[in-house]
C-alpha positions in Angstrom: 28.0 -48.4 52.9 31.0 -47.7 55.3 32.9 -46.8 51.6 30.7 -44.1 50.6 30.5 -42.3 53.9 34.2 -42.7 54.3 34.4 -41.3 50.8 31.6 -38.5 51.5 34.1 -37.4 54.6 36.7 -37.1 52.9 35.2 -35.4 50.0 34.1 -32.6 52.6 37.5 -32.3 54.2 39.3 -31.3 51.2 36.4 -29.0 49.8 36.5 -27.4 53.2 40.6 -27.3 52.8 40.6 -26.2 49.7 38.2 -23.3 50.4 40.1 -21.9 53.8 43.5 -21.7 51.9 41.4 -19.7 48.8 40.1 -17.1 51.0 44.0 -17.2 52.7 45.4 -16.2 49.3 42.7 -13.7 48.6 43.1 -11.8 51.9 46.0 -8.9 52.0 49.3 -9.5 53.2 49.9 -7.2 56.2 53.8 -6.2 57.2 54.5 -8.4 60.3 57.6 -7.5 62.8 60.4 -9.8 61.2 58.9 -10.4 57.3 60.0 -8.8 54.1 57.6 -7.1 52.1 57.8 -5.4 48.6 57.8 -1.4 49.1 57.1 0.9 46.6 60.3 2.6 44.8 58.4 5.8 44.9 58.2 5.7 48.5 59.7 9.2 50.2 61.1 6.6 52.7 62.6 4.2 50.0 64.7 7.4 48.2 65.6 8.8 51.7 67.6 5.3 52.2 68.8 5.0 48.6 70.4 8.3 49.2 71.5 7.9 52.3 72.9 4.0 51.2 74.7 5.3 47.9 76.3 9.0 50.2 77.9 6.6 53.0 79.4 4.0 50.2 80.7 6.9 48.5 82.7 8.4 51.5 83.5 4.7 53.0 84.4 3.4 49.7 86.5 7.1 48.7 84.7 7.4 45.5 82.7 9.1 43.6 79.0 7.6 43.4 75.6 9.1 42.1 72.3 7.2 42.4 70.6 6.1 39.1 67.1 4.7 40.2 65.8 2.6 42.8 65.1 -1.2 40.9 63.4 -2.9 43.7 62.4 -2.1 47.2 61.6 -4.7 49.9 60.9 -3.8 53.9 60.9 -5.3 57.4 59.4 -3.8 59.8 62.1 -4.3 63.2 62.7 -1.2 65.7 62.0 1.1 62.7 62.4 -0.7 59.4 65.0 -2.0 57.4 64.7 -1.1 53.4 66.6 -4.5 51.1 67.4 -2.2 47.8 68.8 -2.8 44.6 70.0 0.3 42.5 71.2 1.5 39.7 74.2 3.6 40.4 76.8 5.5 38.4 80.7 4.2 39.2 83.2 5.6 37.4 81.6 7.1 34.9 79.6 3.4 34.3 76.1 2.3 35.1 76.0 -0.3 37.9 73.8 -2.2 39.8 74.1 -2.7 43.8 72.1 -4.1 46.8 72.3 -2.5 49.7 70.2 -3.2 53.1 69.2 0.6 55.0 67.9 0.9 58.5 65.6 3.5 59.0 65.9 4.2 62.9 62.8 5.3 64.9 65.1 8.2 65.4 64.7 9.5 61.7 67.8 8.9 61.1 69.0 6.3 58.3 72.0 3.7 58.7 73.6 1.5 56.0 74.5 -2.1 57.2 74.6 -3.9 54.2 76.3 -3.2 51.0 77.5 -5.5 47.6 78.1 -5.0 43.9 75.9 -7.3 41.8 77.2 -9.1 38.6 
């Protein structure tokens, strides 16, 4: 007898586990101060930064880029937010892809801190 209600409790326990993490996966995920989440590439806020990423490599780097497309779009929500891109950009007269990380200040105004060439 002590078997079967051991087994009947832990039967319960993982239906009840099983159940909670369902509903977890079903509910939305909601930006939190400090995660990534995807952002849309058609976001006003996503090309502001893209712009803003490629016009500051082009004068740092002293040449001549022109923004393609935005690939992929991620955000973080910090003092503002901080936009993880990867674009499609034309160098040299060649299409290329870079990432580059974009702070959008509370200010309105836009600041790139990260910046690579991808393979």
């Amino acid at each position: 007898m002590k078997l079967k209600s051991l087994l009947l409790i832990v039967l319960v326990s993982v239906a009840v586990s099983s159940t909670g993490s369902c509903q977890d996966m079903a509910e939305p995920r909601i930006p939190r101060a400090g995660g990534w989440f995807p952002a849309s590439v058609d976001e006003p806020e996503v090309r502001a930064a893209a712009d803003r990423a490629v016009a500051v490599r082009s004068a740092t780097a002293g040449e001549e880029l022109k923004l393609i497309a935005v690939r992929e779009a991620r955000s973080q929500v910090v003092a503002g937010r901080n936009f993880e891109l990867v674009l499609a950009v034309e160098r040299n007269g060649k299409r290329v892809s870079a990432k580059a990380v974009v702070w959008a200040k509370l200010d309105g105004t836009y600041q790139l801190t990260q910046w690579s060439w991808e393979k």
